[in-house]
C-alpha positions in Angstrom: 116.3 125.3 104.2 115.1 121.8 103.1 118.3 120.3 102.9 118.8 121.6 106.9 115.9 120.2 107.6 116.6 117.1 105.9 119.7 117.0 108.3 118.0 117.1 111.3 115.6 114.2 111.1 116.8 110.2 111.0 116.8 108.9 107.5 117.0 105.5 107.0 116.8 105.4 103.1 118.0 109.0 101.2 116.3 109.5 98.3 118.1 109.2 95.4 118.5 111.5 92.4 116.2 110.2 90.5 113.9 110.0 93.0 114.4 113.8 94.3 113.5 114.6 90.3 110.5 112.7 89.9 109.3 113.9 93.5 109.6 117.7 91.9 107.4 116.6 88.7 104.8 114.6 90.6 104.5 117.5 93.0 104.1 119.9 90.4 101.0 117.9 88.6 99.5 117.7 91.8 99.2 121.0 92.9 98.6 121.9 89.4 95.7 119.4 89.8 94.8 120.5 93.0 94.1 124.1 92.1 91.3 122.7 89.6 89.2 121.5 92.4 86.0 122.9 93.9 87.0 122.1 97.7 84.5 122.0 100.3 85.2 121.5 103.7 82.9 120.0 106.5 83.7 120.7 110.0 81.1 119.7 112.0 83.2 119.7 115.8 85.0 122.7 115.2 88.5 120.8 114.8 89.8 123.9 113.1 88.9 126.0 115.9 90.3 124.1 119.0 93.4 122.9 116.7 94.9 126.1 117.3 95.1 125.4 121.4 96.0 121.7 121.2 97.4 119.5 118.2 95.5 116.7 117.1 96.3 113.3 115.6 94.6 113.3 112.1 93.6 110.0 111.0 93.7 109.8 107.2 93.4 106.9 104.8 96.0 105.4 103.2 94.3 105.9 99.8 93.3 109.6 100.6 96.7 111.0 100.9 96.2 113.6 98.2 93.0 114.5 99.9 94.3 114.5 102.8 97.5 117.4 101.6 94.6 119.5 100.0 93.0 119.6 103.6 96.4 120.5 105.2 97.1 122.9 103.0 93.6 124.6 102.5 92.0 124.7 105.7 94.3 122.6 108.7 97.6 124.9 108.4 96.2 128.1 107.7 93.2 127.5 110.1 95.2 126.3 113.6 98.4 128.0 112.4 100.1 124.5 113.0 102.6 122.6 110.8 101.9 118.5 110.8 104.8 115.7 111.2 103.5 112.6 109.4 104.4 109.3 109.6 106.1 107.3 106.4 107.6 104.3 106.0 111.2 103.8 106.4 111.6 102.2 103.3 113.0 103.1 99.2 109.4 104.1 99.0 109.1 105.8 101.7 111.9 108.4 100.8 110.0 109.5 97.7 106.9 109.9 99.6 109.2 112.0 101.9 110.4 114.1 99.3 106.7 115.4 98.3 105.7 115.7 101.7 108.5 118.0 102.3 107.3 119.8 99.3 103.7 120.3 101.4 105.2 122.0 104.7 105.0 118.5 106.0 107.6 117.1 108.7 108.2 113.4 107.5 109.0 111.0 110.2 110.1 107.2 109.3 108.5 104.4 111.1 105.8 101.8 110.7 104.2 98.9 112.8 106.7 96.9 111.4 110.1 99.0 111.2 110.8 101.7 113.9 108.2 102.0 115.3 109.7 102.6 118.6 111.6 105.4 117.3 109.3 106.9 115.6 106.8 107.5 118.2 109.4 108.8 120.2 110.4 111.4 117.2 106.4 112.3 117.1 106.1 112.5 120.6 108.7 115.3 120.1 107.7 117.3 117.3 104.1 117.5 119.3 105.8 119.0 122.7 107.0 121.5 119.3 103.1 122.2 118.9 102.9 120.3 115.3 99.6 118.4 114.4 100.9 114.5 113.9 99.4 112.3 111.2 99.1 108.5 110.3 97.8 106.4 107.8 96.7 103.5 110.0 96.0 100.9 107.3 99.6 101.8 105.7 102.2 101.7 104.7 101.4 98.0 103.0 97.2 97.3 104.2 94.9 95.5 104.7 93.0 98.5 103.2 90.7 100.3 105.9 92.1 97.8 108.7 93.3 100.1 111.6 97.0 99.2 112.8 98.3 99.4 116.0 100.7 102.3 115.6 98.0 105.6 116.1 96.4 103.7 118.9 99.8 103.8 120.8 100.5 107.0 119.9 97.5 108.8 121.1 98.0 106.7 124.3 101.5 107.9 125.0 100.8 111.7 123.1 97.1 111.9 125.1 96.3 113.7 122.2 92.9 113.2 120.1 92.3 111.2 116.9 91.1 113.3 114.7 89.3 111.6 111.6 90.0 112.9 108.1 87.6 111.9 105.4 87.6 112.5 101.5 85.3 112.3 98.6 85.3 113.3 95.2 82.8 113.2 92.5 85.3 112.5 89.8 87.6 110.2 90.6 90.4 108.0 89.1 91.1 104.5 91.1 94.3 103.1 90.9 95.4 99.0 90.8 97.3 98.9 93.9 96.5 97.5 97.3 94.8 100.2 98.7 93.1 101.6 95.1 94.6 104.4 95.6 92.0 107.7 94.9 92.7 110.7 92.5 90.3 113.4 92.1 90.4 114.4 88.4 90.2 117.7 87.1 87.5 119.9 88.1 86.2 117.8 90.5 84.2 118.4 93.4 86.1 117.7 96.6 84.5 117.0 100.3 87.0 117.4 103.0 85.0 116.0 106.3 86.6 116.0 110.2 84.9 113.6 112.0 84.2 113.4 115.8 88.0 113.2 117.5 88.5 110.2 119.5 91.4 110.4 122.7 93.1 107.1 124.2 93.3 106.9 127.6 97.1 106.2 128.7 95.9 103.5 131.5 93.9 101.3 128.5 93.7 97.7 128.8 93.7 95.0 125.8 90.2 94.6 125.7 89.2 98.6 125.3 91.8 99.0 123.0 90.2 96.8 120.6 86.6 98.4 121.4 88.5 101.9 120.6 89.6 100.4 117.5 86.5 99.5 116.3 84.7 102.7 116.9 87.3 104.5 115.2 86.8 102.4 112.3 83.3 102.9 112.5 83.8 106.9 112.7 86.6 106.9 109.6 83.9 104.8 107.1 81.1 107.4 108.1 83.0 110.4 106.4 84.8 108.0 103.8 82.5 106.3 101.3 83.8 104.3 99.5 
């Protein structure tokens, strides 16, 4: 089944074997991980509710990824009944990250602001008419940390679909070197899964409102992600 599905997508960089192996044992820590966790999930505009009529766009920090999984898996997928396509680059690293996202249920897609971009809004726009959730780190793949990039503006524009804001906290946490400081919740720690207020595009925006759009989605991702 994975290697079908694997077939059906554009790949612009195959994992390779070494890759596919260390994908298996990373995947395995995590959920290992995962299942020590007291998960909490906040839900204040019912997102898992009207998910299961529409798909949504979720909106998830670049350095929340693993937060961001444990949501899909314990409340987004089981709640709306929806799988979720996300966005990766299409780059070497980008292929691992596509191998543990397979792992999760999740439909990679390759693309970034900078690398098929085209094509990859095209290939979301498609697995949403297939009633999948879609889902972007829009400071990623390569930052500035917490700076929002063009690419889920444009595609809530063309999808009309809503943002949906993903936020993460833990209590215990390990912070890693990297451009983003990447965030692992350590064992036993207590996680808080927030959705913030969704946020929709209008297909007819000028220049100007983008940018004003940008900023209050900015301003509704740092409310449910403390730093």
């Amino acid at each position: 089944m994975e290697e079908l599905q694997e077939a059906a997508r554009v790949i612009p960089n195959r994992a390779t074997p070494g890759q596919r192996l260390s994908s298996r044992f990373l995947y395995g820590i995590l959920y290992a991980l995962s299942k020590t966790w007291r998960v909490s999930i906040v839900d204040p505009y019912s997102y898992g509710e009207w998910g299961k009529k529409e798909p949504g766009i979720l909106c998830v920090w670049h350095n929340r990824l693993i937060m961001g999984m444990t949501a899909y898996r314990e409340f987004i997928k089981p709640m709306t009944g929806r799988r979720i396509a996300a966005m990766v680059s299409a780059s070497n690293d980008g292929a691992f990250l596509a191998r543990i996202l397979v792992m999760y249920d999740v439909e990679p897609v390759y693309g970034s602001t900078s690398r098929r971009g085209r094509q990859a809004l095209l290939e979301m726009t498609r697995l949403m008419k297939r009633g999948l959730h879609l889902a972007i780190t829009p400071d990623g793949p390569r930052g500035p940390c917490y700076v929002i990039q063009d690419g889920i503006l444009a595609l809530a524009q063309v999808t009309g679909l809503p943002i949906v804001p993903l936020g993460g906290n833990a209590d215990r946490k390990v912070r890693f070197r990297s451009w983003d400081r990447f965030q692992m919740p350590l064992p036993l720690a207590r996680c808080q899964l927030s959705f913030g207020e969704p946020l929709r595009v209008p297909r007819d925006i000028d220049v100007h409102g983008r940018e004003s759009l940008r900023r209050e989605l900015h301003e509704r991702m740092q409310e449910i992600n403390p730093n």
